[in-house]
C-alpha positions as CSV (number, residue, x, y, z in Angstrom):
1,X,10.3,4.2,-7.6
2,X,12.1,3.6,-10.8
3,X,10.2,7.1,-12.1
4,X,11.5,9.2,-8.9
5,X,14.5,9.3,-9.2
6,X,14.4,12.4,-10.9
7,X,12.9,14.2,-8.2
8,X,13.9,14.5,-4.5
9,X,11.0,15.9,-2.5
10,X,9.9,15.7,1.2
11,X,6.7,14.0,-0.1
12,X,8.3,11.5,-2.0
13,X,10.7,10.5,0.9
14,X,8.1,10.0,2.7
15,X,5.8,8.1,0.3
16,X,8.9,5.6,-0.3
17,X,9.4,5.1,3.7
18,X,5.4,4.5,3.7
19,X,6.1,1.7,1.2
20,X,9.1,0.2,3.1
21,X,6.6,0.4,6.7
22,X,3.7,-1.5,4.6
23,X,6.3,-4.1,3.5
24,X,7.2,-5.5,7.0
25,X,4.8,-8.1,7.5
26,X,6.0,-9.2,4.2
27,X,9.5,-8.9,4.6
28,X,8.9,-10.6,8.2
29,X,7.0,-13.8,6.5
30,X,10.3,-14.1,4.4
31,X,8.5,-13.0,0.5
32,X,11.5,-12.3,-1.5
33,X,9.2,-9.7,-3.7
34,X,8.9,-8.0,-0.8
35,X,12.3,-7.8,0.0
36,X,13.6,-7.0,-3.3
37,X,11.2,-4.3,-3.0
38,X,12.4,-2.7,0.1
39,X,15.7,-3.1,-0.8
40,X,15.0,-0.6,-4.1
41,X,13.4,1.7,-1.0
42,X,16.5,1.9,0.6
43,X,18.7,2.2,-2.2
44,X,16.3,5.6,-2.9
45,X,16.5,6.6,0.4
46,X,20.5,6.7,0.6
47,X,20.3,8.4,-2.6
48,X,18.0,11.2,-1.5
């Protein structure tokens, strides 16, 4: 994510909400990587 900032497409949206749905059994078992993670996903996603 740190190289897509600089472009704001539909398929990038998209890739970066993939990400954050592949996260949530992560996020769910309490992995802080995981939630650092996602929270970079939706910091892109507000930004886009």
């Amino acid at each position: 994510m740190d190289h897509m900032d600089a472009a704001a497409s539909a398929r990038i949206t998209e890739a970066v909400r993939t990400i954050r749905r592949g996260l949530a059994p992560y996020r769910a078992r309490g992995l802080r990587t995981a939630a650092e993670l996602d929270k970079r996903a939706t910091a892109f996603l507000t930004r886009t």
